[in-house]
C-alpha positions in Angstrom: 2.7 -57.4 -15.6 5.4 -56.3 -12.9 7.6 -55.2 -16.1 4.6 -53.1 -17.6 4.4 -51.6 -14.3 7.7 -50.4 -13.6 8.1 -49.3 -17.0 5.0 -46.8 -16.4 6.3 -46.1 -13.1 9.5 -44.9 -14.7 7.9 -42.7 -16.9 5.8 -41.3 -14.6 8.7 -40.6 -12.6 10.8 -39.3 -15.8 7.9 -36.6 -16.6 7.4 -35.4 -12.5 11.3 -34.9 -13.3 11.4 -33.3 -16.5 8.8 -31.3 -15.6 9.9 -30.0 -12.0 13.2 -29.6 -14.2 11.8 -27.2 -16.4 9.6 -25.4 -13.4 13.6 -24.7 -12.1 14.8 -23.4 -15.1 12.0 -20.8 -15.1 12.4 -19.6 -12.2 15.9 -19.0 -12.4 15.9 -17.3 -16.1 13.1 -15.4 -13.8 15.2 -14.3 -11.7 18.0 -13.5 -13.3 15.8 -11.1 -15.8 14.4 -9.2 -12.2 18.2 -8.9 -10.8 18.3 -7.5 -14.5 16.1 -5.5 -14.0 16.8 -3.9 -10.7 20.1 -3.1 -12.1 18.7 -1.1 -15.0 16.5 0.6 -12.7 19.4 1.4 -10.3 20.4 2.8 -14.2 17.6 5.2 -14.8 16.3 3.3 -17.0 13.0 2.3 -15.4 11.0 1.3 -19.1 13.6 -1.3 -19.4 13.7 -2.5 -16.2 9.9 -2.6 -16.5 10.1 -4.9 -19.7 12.2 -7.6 -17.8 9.9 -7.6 -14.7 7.3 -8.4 -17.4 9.5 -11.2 -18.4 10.3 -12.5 -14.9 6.5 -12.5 -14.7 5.2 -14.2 -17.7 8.1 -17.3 -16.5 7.2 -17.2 -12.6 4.2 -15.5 -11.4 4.0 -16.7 -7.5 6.9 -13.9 -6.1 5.0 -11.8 -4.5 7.9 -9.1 -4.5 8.0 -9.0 -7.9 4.8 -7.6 -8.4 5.5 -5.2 -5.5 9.0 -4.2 -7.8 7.1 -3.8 -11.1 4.5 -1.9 -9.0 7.1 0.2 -7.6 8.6 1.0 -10.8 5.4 2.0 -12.8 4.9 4.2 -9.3 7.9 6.0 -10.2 7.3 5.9 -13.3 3.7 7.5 -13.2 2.6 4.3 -14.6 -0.5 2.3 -13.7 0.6 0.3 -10.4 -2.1 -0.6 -8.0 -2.9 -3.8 -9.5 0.9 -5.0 -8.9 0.2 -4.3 -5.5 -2.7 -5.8 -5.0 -1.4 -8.9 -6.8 1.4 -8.8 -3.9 -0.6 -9.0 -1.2 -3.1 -11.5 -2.9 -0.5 -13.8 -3.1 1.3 -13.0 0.2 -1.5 -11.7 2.5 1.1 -10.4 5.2 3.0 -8.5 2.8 2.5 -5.3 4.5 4.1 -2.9 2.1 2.1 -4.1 0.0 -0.8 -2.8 1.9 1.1 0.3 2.3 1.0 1.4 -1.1 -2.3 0.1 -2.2 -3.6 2.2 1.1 -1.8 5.1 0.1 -2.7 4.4 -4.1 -6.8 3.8 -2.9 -6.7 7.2 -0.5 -5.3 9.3 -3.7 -8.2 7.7 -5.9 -10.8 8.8 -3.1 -12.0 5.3 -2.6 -11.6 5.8 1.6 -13.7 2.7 2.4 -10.6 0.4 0.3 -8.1 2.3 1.7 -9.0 2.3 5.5 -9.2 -2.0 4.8 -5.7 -1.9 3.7 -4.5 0.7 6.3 -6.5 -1.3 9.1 -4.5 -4.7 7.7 -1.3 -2.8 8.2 -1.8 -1.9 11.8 -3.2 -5.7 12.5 0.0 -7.1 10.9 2.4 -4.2 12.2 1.0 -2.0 16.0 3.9 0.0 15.7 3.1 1.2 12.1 2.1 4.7 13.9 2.5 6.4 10.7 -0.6 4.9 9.4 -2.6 7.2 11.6 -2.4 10.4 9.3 -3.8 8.7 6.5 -6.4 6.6 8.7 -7.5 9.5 10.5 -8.0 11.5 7.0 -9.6 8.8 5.2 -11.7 8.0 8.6 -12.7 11.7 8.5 -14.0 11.7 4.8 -16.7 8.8 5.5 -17.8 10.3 8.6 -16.4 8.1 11.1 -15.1 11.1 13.1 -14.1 8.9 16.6 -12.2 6.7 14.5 -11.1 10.0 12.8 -9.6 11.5 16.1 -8.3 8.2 17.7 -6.1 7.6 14.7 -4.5 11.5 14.2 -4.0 10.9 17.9 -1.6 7.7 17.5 -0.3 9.9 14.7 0.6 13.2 16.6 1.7 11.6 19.6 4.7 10.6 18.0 5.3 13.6 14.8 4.1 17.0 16.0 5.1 18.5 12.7 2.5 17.8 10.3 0.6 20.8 10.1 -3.1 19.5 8.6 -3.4 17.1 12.0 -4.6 20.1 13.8 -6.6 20.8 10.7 -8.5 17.4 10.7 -9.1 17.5 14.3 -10.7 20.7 14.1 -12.8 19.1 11.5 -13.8 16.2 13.6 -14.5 17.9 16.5 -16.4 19.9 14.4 -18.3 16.6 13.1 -19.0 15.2 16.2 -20.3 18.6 17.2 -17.5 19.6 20.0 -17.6 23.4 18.6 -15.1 24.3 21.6 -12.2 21.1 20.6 -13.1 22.1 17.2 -12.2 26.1 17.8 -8.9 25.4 19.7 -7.5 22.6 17.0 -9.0 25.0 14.0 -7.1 28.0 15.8 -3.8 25.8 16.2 -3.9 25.3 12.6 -4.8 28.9 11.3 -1.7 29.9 13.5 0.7 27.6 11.5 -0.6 29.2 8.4 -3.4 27.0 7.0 -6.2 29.1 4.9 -8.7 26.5 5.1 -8.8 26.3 8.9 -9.2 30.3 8.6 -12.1 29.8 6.9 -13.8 27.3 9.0 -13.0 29.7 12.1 -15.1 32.2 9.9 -17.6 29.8 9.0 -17.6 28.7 13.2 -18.2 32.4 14.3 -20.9 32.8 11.6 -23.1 30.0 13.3 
């Protein structure tokens, strides 16, 4: 009986090892097809590079940065991309660029609500990610959130003065939360650097 049992015992053993033998393998003909891959990128030759993230994938699908590569690459190359992030941060929740781009990816597909999730997550993760504030503060605006809207182009322009909508979008805000005066001076700020659409709002403004 105690023969039976070790000799089950050693296969069990055996197969635990063969198998977690063959789990290493994988993942490092994996890797070695995604350092492949960042090298033909480096290369110009992104649909390549694309094919061996593919590969890397199909043999190890738990790196988190490789779908945040292979997302990156179909970005550049105006390829479908979103999902790859997503996957990134669905497997590593903190992943913050990650949350970056499917923010950015969301806010360019008009889906605000999504976007300010993932643009929220990055400032929860990351306080100092100031930069977030332009795109909150936009994407804030378009639902109608226009406190939220303000607070957020605030963080933003305290620390980069140069983007010329901010003054733009708070104009609009003010506008939204019916502060015609705020909204005047910021629309006026942002005529001055040479936008036509905050013209047109002053017209609209002195109209009502």
């Amino acid at each position: 009986m105690n023969k039976i049992f070790s000799l089950c015992a050693l296969m069990l053993f055996t197969a635990i090892s063969c198998g977690q033998s063959r789990e290493k393998n994988a993942h490092e003909q994996a890797l070695n097809y995604a350092l492949e891959a960042e090298e033909l990128f480096v290369q110009g030759d992104t649909i390549a590079a694309l094919q061996l993230y593919d590969k890397a994938i199909a043999l190890d699908s738990l790196q988190s940065q490789w779908f945040f590569r292979r997302g990156m690459m179909r970005r550049v190359g105006n390829l479908l991309s979103v999902e790859d992030f997503k996957k990134s941060v669905e497997l590593d929740p903190e992943f913050v660029n990650g949350h970056i781009l499917i923010a950015s990816a969301l806010y360019r597909e008009r889906k605000y609500v999504e976007s300010i999730y993932h643009s929220e997550r990055v400032l929860s993760l990351n306080p100092d990610a100031w930069e977030m504030g332009y795109g909150l503060g936009l994407a804030y605006y378009y639902v109608g959130e226009f406190e939220k809207s303000i607070a957020n182009l605030k963080m933003y322009d305290a620390m980069d003065k140069d983007r010329r909508w901010v003054n733009y979008y708070f104009g609009l805000s003010y506008k939204g939360l019916g502060d015609m005066e705020q909204a005047k001076l910021f629309l006026i700020r942002a005529a001055e650097q040479g936008i036509e659409e905050a013209k047109n709002e002053l017209e609209k403004l002195d109209i009502d």
